[in-house]
TIVO-511221 format. One line per 8 residues: for each residue x, y, z of N, C-alpha, C. Coordinates in nm, 3 decimals, decimal comma, padded with zeros to 5 digits. Example, Ala and Ser with C-alpha at 12.3 -4.5 7.8 and 13.67 -1.06 7.14 Angstrom:
// TIVO-511221
01,319 -00,569 00,780 01,230 -00,450 00,780 01,320 -00,330 00,780; 01,285 -00,225 00,708 01,367 -00,106 00,714 01,290 00,003 00,787 .
***
This chain:
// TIVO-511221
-01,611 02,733 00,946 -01,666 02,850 00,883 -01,694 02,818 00,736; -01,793 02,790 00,672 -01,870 02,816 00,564 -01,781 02,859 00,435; -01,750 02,849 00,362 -01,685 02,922 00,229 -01,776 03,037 00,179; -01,835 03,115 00,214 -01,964 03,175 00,191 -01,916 03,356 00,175; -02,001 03,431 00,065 -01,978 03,565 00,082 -02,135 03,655 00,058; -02,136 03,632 00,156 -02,303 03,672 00,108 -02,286 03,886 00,076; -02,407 03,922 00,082 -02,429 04,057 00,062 -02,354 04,134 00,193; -02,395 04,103 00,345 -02,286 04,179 00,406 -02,128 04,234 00,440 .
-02,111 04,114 00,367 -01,995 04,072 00,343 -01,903 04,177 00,269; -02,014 04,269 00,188 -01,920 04,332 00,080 -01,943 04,479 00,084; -01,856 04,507 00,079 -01,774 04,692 00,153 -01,894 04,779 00,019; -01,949 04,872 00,082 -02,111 04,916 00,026 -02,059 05,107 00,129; -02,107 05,197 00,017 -02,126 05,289 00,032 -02,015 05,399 00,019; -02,061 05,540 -00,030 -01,921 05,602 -00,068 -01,815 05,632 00,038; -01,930 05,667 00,130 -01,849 05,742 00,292 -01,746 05,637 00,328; -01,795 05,527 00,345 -01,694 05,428 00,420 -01,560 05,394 00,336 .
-01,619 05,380 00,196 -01,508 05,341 00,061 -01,413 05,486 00,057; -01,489 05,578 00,106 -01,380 05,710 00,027 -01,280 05,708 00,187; -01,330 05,683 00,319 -01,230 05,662 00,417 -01,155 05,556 00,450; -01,188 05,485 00,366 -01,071 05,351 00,362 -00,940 05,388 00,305; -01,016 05,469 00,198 -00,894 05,504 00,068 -00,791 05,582 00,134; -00,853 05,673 00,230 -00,792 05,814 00,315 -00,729 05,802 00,392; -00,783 05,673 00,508 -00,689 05,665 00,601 -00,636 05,546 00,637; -00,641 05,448 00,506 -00,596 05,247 00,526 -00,478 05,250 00,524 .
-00,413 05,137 00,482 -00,316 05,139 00,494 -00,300 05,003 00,357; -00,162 05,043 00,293 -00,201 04,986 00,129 00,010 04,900 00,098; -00,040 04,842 -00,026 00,076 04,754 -00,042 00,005 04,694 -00,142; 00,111 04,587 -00,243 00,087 04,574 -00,422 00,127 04,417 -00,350; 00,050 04,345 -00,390 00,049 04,190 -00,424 00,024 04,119 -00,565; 00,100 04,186 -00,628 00,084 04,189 -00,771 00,002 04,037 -00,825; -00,080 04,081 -00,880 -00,141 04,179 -00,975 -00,242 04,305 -00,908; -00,253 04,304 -00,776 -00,361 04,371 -00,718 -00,262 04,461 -00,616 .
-00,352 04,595 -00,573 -00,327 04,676 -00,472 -00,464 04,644 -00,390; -00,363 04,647 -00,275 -00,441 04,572 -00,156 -00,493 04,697 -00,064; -00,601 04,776 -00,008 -00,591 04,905 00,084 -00,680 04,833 00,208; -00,653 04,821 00,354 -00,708 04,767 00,455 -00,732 04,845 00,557; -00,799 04,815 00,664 -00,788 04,891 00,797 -00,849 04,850 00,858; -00,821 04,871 00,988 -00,904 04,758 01,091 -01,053 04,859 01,110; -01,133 04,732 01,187 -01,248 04,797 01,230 -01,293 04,714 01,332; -01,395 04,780 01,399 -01,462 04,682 01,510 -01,557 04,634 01,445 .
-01,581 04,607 01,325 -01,757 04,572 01,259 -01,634 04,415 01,208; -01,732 04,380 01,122 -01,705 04,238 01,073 -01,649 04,315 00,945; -01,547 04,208 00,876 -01,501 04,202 00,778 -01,568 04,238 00,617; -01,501 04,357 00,596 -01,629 04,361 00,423 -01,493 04,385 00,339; -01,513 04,349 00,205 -01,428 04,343 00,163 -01,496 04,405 -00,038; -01,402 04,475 -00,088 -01,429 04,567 -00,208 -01,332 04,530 -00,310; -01,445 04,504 -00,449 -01,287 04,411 -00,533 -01,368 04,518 -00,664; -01,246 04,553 -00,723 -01,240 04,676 -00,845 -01,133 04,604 -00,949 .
-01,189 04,658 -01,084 -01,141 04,654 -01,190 -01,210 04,741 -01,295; -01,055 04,878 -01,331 -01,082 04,966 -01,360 -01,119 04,922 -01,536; -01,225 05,034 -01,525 -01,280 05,026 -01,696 -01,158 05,076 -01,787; -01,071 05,202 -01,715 -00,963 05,263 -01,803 -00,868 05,143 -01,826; -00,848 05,001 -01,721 -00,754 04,927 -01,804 -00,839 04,814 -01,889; -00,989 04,781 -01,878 -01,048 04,676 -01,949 -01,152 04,778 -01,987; -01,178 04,784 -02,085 -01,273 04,877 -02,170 -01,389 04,765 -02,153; -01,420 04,648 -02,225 -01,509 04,532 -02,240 -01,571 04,542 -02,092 .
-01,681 04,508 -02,063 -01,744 04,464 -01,916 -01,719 04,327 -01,906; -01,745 04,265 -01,986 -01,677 04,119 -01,999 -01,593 04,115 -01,950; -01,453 04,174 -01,952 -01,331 04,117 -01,905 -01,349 04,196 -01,728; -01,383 04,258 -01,694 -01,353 04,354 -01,582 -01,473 04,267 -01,492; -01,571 04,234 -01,550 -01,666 04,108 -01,456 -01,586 03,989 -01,433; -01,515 03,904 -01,556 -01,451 03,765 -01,516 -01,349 03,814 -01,412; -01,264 03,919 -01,375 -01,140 03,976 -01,292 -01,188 03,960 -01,203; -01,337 04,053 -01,153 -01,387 04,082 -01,020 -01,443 03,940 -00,982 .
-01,500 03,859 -01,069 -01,561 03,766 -01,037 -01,433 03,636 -00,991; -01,351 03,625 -01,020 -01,183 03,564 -01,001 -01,153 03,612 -00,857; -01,159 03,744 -00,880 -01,096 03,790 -00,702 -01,219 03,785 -00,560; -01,313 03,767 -00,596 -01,423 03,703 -00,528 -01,410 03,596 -00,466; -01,401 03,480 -00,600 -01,353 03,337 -00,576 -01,236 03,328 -00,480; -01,157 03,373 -00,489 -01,023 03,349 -00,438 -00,998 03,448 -00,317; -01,091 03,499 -00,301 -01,110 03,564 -00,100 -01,217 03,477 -00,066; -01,304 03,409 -00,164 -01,424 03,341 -00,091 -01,353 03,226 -00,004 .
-01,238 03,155 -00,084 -01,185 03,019 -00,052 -01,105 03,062 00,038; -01,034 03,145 00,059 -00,918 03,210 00,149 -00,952 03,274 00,269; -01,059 03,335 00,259 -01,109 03,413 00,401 -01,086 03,381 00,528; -01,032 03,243 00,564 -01,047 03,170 00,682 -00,894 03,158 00,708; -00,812 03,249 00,654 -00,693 03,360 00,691 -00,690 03,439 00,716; -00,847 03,494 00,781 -00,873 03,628 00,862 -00,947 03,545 00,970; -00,954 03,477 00,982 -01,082 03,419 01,080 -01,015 03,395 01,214; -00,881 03,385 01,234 -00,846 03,362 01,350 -00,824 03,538 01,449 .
-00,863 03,599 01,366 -00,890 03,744 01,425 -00,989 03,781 01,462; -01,055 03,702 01,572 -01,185 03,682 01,631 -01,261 03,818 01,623; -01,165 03,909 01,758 -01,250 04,043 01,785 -01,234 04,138 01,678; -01,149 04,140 01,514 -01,069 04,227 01,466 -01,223 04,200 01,338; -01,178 04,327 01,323 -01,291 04,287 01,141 -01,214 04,385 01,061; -01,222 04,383 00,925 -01,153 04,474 00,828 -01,238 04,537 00,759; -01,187 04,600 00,651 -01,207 04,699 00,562 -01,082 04,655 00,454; -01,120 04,555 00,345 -01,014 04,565 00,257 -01,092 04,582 00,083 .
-00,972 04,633 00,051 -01,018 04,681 -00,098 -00,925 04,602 -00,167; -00,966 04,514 -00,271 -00,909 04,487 -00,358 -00,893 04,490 -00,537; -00,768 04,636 -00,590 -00,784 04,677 -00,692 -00,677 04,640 -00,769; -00,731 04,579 -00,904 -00,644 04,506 -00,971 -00,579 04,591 -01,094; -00,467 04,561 -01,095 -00,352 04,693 -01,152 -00,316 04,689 -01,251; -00,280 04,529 -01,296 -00,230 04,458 -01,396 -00,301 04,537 -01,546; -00,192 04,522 -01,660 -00,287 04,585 -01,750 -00,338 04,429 -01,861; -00,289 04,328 -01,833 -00,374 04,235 -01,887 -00,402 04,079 -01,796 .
-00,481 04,022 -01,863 -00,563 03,962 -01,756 -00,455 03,869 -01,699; -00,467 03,796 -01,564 -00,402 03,727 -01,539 -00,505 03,590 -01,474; -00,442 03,447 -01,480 -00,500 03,366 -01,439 -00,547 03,355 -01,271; -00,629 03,245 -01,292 -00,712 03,254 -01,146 -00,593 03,214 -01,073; -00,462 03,127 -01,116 -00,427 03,074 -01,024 -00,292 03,173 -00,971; -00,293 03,297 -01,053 -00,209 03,383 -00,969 -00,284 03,526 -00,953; -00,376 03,534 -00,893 -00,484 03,569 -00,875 -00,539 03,544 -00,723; -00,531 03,394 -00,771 -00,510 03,351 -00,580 -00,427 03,349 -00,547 .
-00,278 03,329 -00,603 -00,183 03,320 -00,498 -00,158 03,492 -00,429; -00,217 03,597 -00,518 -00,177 03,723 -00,491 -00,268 03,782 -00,346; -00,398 03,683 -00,369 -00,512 03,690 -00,262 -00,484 03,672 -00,105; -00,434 03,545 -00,133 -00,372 03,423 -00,015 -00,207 03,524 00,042; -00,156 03,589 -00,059 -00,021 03,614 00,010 -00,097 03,781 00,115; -00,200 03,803 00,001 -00,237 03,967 00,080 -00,309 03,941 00,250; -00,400 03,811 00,227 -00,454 03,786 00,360 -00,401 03,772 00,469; -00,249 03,695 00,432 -00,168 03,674 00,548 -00,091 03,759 00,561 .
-00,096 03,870 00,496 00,004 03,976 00,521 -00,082 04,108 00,628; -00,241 04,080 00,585 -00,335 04,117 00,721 -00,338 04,099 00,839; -00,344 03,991 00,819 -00,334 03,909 00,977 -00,223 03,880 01,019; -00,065 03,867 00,971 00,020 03,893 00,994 00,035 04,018 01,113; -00,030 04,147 01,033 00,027 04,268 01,102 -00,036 04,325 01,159; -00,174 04,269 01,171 -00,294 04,301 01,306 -00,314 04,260 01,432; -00,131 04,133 01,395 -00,118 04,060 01,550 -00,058 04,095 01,662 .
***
């Protein structure tokens, strides 16, 4: 499987985003809150960083653009969930920035904690 996140890939529209929020199911992998839920569609996935904790767009783009990276490389810790697809949101909590490399480890521990409990 490809390292790849193209446009379908990524959780789009209010209806679906405001019922993820409503009826997922959620847990803190610090620095991020993780909200998921299964679906029969393919996997899309929603990465946030609130303006109320990074005022700058600068900093709240390098975050989102970090937690991108680090589900792009990781994704293939959902992949053995052939028929399963998700709905995950990933919102970062922390009030200052944290590095890529715990960033991914927060990514990598949330994925397997998916597929862990969808088995």
């Amino acid at each position: 499987m490809p390292n790849l996140f193209p446009k379908h890939n990524r959780l789009c529209g209010q209806l679906r985003i405001a019922q993820l929020y409503k009826t997922g199911h959620r847990f803190t992998a610090w620095p991020l809150r993780v909200t998921w839920q299964e679906t029969e569609e393919k996997t899309q996935v929603l990465v946030w960083a609130p303006k109320s904790l990074f005022k700058r767009a600068v900093k709240r783009n390098r975050l989102r653009r970090l937690m991108r990276e680090a589900y792009r490389l990781n994704q293939e810790l959902l992949a053995s969930e052939e028929k399963k697809g998700f709905l995950i949101a990933f919102n970062y909590i922390d009030k200052e920035e944290q590095s890529y490399q715990t960033i991914d480890k927060a990514i990598r521990k949330a994925l397997q904690k998916i597929a862990n409990h969808a088995e």
